[in-house]
C-alpha positions, 0 to 999 in steps of 0.5 A: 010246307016244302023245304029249302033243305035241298033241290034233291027233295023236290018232286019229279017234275010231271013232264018227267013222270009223264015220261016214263009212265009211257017208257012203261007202255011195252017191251024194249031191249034190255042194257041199253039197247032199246030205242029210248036209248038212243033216241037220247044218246042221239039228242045229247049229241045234237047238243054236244056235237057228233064226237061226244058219247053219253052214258046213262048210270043211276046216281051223281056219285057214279057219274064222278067216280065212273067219269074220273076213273076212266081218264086216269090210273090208279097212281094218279092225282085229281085237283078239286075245291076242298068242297068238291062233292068228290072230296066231301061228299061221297065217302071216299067213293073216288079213292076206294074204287080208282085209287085216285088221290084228290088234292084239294085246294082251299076257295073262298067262293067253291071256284079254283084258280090257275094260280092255285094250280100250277104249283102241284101240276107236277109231280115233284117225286116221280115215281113216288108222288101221285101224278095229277091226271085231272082237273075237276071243277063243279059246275055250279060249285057247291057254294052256289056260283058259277064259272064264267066261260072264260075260267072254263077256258082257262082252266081248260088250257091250263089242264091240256098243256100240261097233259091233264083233262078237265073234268066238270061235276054237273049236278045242277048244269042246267043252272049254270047255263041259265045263269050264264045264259047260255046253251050247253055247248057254249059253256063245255064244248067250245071252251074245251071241256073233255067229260062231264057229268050231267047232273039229271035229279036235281032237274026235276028228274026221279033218277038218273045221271049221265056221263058225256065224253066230249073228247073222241076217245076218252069213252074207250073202256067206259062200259067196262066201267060202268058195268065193273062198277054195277051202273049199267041199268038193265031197263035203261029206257027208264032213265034214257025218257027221263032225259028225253023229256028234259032236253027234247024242250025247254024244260031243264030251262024253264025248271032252272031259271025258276029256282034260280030266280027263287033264290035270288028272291028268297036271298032280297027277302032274308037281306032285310033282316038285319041279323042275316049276312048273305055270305055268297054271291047268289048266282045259282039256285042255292043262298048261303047265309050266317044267322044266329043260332035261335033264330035259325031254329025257329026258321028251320021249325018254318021250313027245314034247311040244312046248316053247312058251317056251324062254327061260322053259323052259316046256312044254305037254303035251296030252291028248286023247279017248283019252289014259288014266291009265296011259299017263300013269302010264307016262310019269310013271313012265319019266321018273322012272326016266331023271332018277335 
């Protein structure tokens, strides 16, 4: 059976493997100079407008550190979620390579507020305090939900008047715009989002990431970056005809609204067990859960997922683009059978 540990272990979707296997078909120019390159970078602007630039790096990591570190300095500060990947995740990824040092703000449901913000936007002890340079927010947040267009806004503003950019960790960007239904644009363009990372894997994707600049400018040293910073792919038609073939259709739509909706139907099958208390909204492609300990064990025996607060016994269950509704019928079935 498949697992709901992760979306990161689902399979490259066939439209994708398909993709690169005709990448494959002949000479193109190295670093980026190729004509898949391109094409891609031409279909992200078509997207995000004819001001935005996007880069192509192999991991999410990569794409927050490169992002980040290139709209700020060494002495800076970048405000995120206490459960931000950057701050959790990523083993100090951030603060070895740019120095930044993150403040991390305590949430309920993985969103940050203005009101948490204002207070350390500042620096109280200039030159001996680091100076925030950006916010940072994930998109969906790793706890699953999703800011409406309106908090992005906001949040947007917020950063701009006070000379801070706003960056989003788009992992699972696909299913946030499916969620809020609505295109990319819409939802980092139009409410002023200076740089993202494009989140491409947990799409149905082999490999590969991409960092959008959305801000005429903001990209001026980013291929110093990447290259210091040992991204820059040499075949990177690789990467460049997997995105093709995400966002050339439907298809980063279609992958996301399956999982999406799996989670919702995943999230009604678990509400039935009186022993299960679902603890967050489900709004994207991830339920997160408190169930008792013996009976997670013989759940996780089922299908493996992952434990993600141990003291509070609290679970995330992920879907992904090819998760269905009968795998999800099996697992709730067999772990029924094995709790009686």
């Amino acid at each position: 059976m498949k697992s709901f540990a992760s979306d990161n272990w689902s399979p490259v979707h066939p439209v994708v493997m398909d993709a690169i296997i005709n990448a494959n078909n002949q000479h193109q120019a190295a670093y980026g100079d190729d004509d898949y390159t391109k094409y891609a970078q031409d279909l992200f602007r078509s997207i995000f407008g004819a001001d935005s630039s996007t880069h192509f790096v192999f991991t999410g990591t990569a794409a927050n550190v490169l992002a980040i570190e290139s709209i700020s300095h060494s002495f800076s500060a970048v405000i995120c979620s206490e459960h931000a990947h950057i701050h959790v995740d990523e083993c100090g990824s951030l603060e070895k390579h740019s120095g930044v040092k993150i403040l991390a703000l305590p949430t309920i449901n993985g969103k940050i507020t203005p009101e948490q913000i204002r207070p350390i936007i500042k620096s109280e002890r200039y030159p001996h305090q680091s100076e925030p340079a950006v916010i940072s927010i994930t998109q969906t947040t790793e706890l699953g939900t999703v800011y409406t267009l309106q908090e992005i806004k906001i949040l947007a503003d917020l950063a701009h008047n006070n000379g801070l950019f706003l960056h989003v960790d788009g992992a699972r960007i696909g299913n946030a715009a499916a969620a809020l239904n609505c295109g990319f644009k819409e939802m980092l363009v139009d409410t002023g989002v200076d740089v993202l990372s494009f989140g491409g894997t947990k799409a149905g994707l082999m490999f590969g990431e991409a960092v959008v600049f959305l801000k005429p400018g903001l990209d001026k040293h980013f291929e110093l970056y990447r290259k210091q910073g040992m991204q820059l792919s040499s075949k990177m038609r690789f990467i460049a005809a997997q995105f093709i073939a995400l966002l050339s259709s439907d298809l980063w739509r279609n992958n996301a609204m399956q999982a999406n909706a799996m989670a919702q139907y995943l999230a009604e099958g678990l509400s039935k067990n009186a022993e299960i208390e679902i603890t967050q909204k489900v709004q994207s492609n991830g339920v997160w859960a408190i169930i008792p300990p013996l009976l997670a064990e013989k759940m996780q025996n089922t299908q493996f997922f992952y434990p993600w607060d141990e003291q509070k016994d609290e679970y995330r269950l992920m879907c992904s683009w090819d998760t269905t509704k009968e795998e999800i019928d099996r697992f709730l079935d067999l772990s029924k059978r094995s709790n009686s």
